[in-house]
Structure formats: C-alpha cells, structure tokens
C-alpha positions in Angstrom: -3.7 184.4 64.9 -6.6 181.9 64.2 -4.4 180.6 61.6 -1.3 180.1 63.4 -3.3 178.7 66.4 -5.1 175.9 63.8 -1.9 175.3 62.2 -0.2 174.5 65.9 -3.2 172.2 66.6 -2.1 170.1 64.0 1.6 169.1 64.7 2.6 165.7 63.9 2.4 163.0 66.8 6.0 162.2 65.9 6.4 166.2 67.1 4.4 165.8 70.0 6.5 162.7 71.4 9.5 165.1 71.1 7.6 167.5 72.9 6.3 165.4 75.3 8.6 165.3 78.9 11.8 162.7 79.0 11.7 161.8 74.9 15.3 161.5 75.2 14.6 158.3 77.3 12.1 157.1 75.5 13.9 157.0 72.1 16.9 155.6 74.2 14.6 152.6 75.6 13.8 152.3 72.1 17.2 152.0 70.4 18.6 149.9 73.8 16.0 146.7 73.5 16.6 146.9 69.8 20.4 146.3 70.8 19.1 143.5 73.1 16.7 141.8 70.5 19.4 141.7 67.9 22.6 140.6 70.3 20.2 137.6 71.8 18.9 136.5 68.4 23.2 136.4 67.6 23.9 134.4 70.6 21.6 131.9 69.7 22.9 131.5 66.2 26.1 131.3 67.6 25.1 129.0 70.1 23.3 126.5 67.4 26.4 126.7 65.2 28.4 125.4 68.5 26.1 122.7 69.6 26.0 121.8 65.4 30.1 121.9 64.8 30.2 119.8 68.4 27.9 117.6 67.1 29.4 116.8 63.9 32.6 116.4 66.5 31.1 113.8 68.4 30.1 112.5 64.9 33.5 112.1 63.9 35.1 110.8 67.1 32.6 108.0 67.3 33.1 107.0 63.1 37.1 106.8 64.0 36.7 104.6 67.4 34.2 102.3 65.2 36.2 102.3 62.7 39.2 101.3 64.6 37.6 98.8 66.5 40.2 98.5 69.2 42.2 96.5 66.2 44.6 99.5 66.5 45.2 99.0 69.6 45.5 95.4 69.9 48.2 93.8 70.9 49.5 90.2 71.2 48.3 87.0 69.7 44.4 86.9 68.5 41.9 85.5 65.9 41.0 88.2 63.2 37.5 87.8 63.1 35.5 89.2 60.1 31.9 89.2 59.9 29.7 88.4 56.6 26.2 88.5 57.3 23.0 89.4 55.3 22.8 90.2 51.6 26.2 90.8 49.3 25.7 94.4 47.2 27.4 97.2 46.9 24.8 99.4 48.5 24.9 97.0 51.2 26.7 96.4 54.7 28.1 93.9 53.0 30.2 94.7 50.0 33.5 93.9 48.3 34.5 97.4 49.5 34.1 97.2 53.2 35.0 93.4 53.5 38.3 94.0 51.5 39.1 96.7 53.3 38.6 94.6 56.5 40.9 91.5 55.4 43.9 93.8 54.4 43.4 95.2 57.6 43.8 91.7 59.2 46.3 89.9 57.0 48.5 92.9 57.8 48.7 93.1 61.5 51.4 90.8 62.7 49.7 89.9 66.0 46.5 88.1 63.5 47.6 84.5 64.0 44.8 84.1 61.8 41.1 85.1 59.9 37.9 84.1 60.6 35.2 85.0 58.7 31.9 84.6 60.1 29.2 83.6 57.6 25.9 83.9 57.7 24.4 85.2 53.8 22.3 83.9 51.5 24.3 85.2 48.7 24.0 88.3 46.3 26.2 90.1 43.3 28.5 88.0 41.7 30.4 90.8 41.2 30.9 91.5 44.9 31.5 87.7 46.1 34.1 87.7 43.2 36.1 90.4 44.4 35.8 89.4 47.4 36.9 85.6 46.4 40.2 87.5 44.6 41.8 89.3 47.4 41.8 87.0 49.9 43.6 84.6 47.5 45.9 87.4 46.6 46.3 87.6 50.5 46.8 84.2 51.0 49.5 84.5 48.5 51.4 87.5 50.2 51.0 86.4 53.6 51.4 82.3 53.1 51.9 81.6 56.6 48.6 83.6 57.6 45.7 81.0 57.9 42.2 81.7 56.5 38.9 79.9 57.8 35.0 80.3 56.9 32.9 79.5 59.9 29.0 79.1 58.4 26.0 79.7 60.7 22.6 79.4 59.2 23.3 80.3 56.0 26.5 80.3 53.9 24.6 79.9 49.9 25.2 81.2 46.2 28.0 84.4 46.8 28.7 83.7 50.5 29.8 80.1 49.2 31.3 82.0 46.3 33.7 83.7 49.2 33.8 81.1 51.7 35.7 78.5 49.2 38.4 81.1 48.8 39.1 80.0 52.7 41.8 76.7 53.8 39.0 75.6 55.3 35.1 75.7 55.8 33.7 74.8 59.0 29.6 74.5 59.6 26.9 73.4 61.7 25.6 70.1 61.1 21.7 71.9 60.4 23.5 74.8 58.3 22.6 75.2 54.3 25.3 74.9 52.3 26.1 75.5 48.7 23.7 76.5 46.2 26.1 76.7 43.8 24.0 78.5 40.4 22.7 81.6 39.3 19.6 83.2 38.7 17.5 86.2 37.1 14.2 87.3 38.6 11.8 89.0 36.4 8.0 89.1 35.7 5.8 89.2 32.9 2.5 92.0 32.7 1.8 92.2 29.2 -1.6 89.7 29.7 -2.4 91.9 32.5 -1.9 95.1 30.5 -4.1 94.1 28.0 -7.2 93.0 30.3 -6.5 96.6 31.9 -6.4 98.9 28.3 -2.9 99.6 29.1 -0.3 100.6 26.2 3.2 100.7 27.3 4.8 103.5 25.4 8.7 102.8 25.3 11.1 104.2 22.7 14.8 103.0 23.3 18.1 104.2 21.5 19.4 100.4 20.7 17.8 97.5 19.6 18.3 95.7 22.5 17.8 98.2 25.0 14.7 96.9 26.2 16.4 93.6 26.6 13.7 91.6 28.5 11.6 93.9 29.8 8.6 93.0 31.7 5.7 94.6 30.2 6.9 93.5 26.3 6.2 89.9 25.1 9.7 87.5 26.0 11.5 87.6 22.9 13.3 84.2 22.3 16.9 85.6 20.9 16.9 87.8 24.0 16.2 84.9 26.4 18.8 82.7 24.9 21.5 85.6 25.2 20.6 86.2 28.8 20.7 82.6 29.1 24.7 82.2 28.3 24.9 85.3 30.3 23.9 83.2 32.9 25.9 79.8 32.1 29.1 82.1 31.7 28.8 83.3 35.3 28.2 79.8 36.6 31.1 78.5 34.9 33.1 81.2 36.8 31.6 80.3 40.0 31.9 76.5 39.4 35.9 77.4 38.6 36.3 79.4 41.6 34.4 76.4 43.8 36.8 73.9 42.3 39.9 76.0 42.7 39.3 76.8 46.1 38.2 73.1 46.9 40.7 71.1 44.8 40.3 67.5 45.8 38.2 67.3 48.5 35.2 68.4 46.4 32.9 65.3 45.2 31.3 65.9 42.0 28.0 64.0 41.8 25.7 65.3 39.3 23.7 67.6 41.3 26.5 69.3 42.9 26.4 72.7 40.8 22.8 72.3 39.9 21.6 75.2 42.4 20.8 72.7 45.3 21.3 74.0 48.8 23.2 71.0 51.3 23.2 70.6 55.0 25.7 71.4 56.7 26.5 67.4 57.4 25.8 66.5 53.6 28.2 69.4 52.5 31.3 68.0 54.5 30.7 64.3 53.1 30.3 66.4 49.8 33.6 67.7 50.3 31.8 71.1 50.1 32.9 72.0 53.5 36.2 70.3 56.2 34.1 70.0 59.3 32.0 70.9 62.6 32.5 74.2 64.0 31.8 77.7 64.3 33.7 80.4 64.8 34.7 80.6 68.0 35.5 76.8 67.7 38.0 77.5 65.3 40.1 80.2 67.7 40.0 78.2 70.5 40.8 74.9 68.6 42.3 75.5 65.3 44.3 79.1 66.3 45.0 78.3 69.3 43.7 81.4 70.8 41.0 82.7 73.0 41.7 86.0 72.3 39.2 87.5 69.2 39.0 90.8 68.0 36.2 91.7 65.4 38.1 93.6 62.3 34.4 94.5 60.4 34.3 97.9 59.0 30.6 98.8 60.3 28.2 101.5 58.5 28.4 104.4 60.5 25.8 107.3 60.0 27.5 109.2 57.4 27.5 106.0 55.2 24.2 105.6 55.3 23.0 108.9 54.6 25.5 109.1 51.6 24.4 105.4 50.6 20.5 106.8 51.1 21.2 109.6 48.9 23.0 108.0 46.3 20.2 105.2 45.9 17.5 107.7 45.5 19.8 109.7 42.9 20.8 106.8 41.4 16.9 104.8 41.1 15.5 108.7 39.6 17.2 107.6 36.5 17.4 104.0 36.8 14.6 102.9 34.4 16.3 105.1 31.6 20.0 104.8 31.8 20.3 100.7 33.5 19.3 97.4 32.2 16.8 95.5 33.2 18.4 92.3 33.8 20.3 91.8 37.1 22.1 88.5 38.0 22.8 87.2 41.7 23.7 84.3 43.6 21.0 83.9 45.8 
C-alpha cells in the first residue's frame, strides 16, 4: 500500500492538469488563441503584401502619367518643348537615350508645329552630344517641314553646343556663354607624393598599354601623344559637326575652335548663334504659338534606383576592366 500510495504521489503535473476540474477548457483556450495568434500574424502579411502590390500600383500609374506628359493627350497646334539641362552622360538625366526618345516623340506628333530645345549644360560625353546631334538631323530629314530651334539660358558650352548646332537656329541671351568648342582630359599626377609617403603602387596589367596614363605611374611620352590625337580626332568631329550645322553664317577667326567660351552677344556676331531669345520667345514669335507642352522624358524612381545600382555594380569593377582616360566636352 505504501508503495502504491508513494507511487500516486508522484504523477506527472501534465497528469494532474488532466485531473484537475474543466481541463477540457483549458486545453481548448489553449489550442483557440493559438488559432488567433497564427490567423492575426496572416492578416498582417496579407495586409503588407496589399499596401506593397498597391504601392508598386501607385508607382506605376504615376511613371506612365510622367511619362506621358499630357503630350498624349495634346491636341491642336503647340511648341514641342524639350529640355537639356545639367551635365550630358549616360548615367545622367541627360542622355542620348532619354533626349532621343523625346525628339522622336515630338517630330512625330502632327499637332508639333515645331521643337524647342531648352538649353542650359555645360557640356559632357562626346558620345552622348553626338548621338544626340545625329537624330535630330535624321529628323530634320524625315520631317523637312518640322522646324527645330536651340533656345540657350546660362549655359549652352562644349556637348550642349555640340547638339544645339544640329538646330535651324540658335537663339541666346545677350549674358549667355556660348561655344567652347574643344575637348579635354582631366587627370592628376601622385607619383611625387607617393614617394615622400613610402608608397609602392603594385599594378600588374594584361596589355602593355593597359595602364595607359595612369595617375600614380610617371607620364609616359608615347602614351601622352596617343591620347593627344585621341583628342585632336574628336575635335575634328566636333569642329565638322559645328561647321555643318552652321554652314555660312559661322565666322572663323582663329580662336573660334580654340576651347574659348563667347557671350551670348559675341556668339551671334560670331555667327555661332541667329539671335536674342529664349524659349518662350521663340513660340510666341517664331511658331507662332502660345501653346507649349514640355515633351522631356523625366527620371522617375525606378530609374534611379536601377541607374544607382548599376553605377555601384558597374564602379566595383571599374579600376580593373575600364580605362583610365575619359574625354568630355566640358
């Protein structure tokens, strides 16, 4: 009996909860605000998926009425206006991609009487301006009675010019700066500094000229002389393109492509610009036309997110797979 009696004394706790009275419920309480936890941790999943999916929504909605720009739904006579401002790169606002884009957009709506691009850049790629400087004279060629004007504000220099000649006609401000007509290559020098310091620059390169002009080596002279006609080769194209798009009312004095920047009043006795104006100027008086809609493609978030990303992919491997050199008009 002792036995029995000790053995009793020890149940489990697990055996004395069923023992104890309404266990049923207890268990039931138990099982019931497990239920609850789980279903309320669901809803709000489901409700951050919703208020995610709408915001991606919203997202999208506000890219497409950006991107339209009420041109869509434009109707009767306007000015096409297209706006050029701040540096010309392709991980820039201001690209070949997005300003092409843009001027097809505006040659091809029948109710354009006319484009106006609105400058105001100090320059950038080559590459970009030259683009650029190609489709609108392709445009110009499909749509001949389509009119094309570059109204300068501060700052129409280097690649903007570069564009801007590819115009009828260039309209500026009598203060603007004008012109700039060269190229450069910005680089420095450390290898003085490095040796004061007790630095060694360790670089092995696949190429003989890999490391063409880098910045902690000594300047070697073939290597300056071949970025050198790099250079004069890229002027010569912009000097062709200036000429072309100028023809005969461009005076050549000896400075003209030398790099120097013009007011806006020296570059129209220069032939380097038509006249006084800016762009509003030319719709009203030159288009005929009050009415002005603004055909620039603007960054939207998921641009620049996607440009963000593919800068800091792209500058991870930079310094091993890319030159050193870069050229720009600015």
């Amino acid at each position: 009996m002792t036995d029995q009696a000790s053995i009793s004394g020890r149940a489990s706790p697990d055996a004395n909860a069923l023992q104890a009275p309404h266990w049923e419920r207890a268990l039931l309480e138990k099982a019931v605000l497990a239920a609850v936890r789980e279903q309320r941790a669901s809803r709000r999943w489901k409700i951050f998926f919703r208020l995610f999916f709408l915001l991606i929504s919203g997202l999208m909605a506000w890219y497409l009425i950006a991107f339209s720009n009420d041109k869509a739904l434009a109707r009767g006579a306007h000015a096409a206006l297209i706006v050029l401002d701040g540096e010309i790169a392709a991980d820039q606002q201001t690209n070949a991609e997005r300003l092409n884009a843009a001027l097809k957009a505006a040659f091809s709506n029948r109710d354009a009487v006319g484009i106006i691009l609105k400058i105001n850049s100090p320059g950038g790629s080559p590459v970009q301006a030259g683009m650029v400087n190609d489709e609108i004279r392709r445009l110009r060629a499909k749509y001949p009675k389509k009119p094309v004007y570059a109204a300068a504000e501060d700052l129409c220099a280097s690649g903007a010019y570069y564009i801007a000649v590819a115009a009828d006609k260039i309209f500026v401000d009598k203060a603007s700066l004008i012109g700039s007509i060269g190229v450069r290559s910005d680089n420095f020098g450390f290898t003085g500094l490095m040796d004061k310091l007790g630095i060694e620059r360790r670089l092995l390169t696949a190429g003989r000229n890999k490391a063409l002009n880098d910045p902690f080596l000594p300047l070697d002279a073939a290597h300056a002389q071949y970025l050198q006609t790099m250079l004069d080769q890229i002027h010569a194209q912009f000097i062709e393109a200036v000429r072309q798009g100028r023809g005969d009312r461009l005076k050549e004095p000896p400075e003209i492509f030398s790099g120097l920047i013009w007011t806006g009043q020296q570059s129209v006795a220069l032939g380097l610009a038509d006249g006084f104006g800016d762009a509003y100027y030319v719709a009203r008086e030159i288009l005929k036309t009050e009415e002005i809609i603004d055909y620039s493609i603007q960054e939207n978030l998921f641009d620049r997110v996607s440009r963000k990303i593919g800068l800091t992919a792209r500058a991870a491997l930079a310094h091993v797979l890319e030159p050193t050199e870069r050229f720009s008009l600015n």
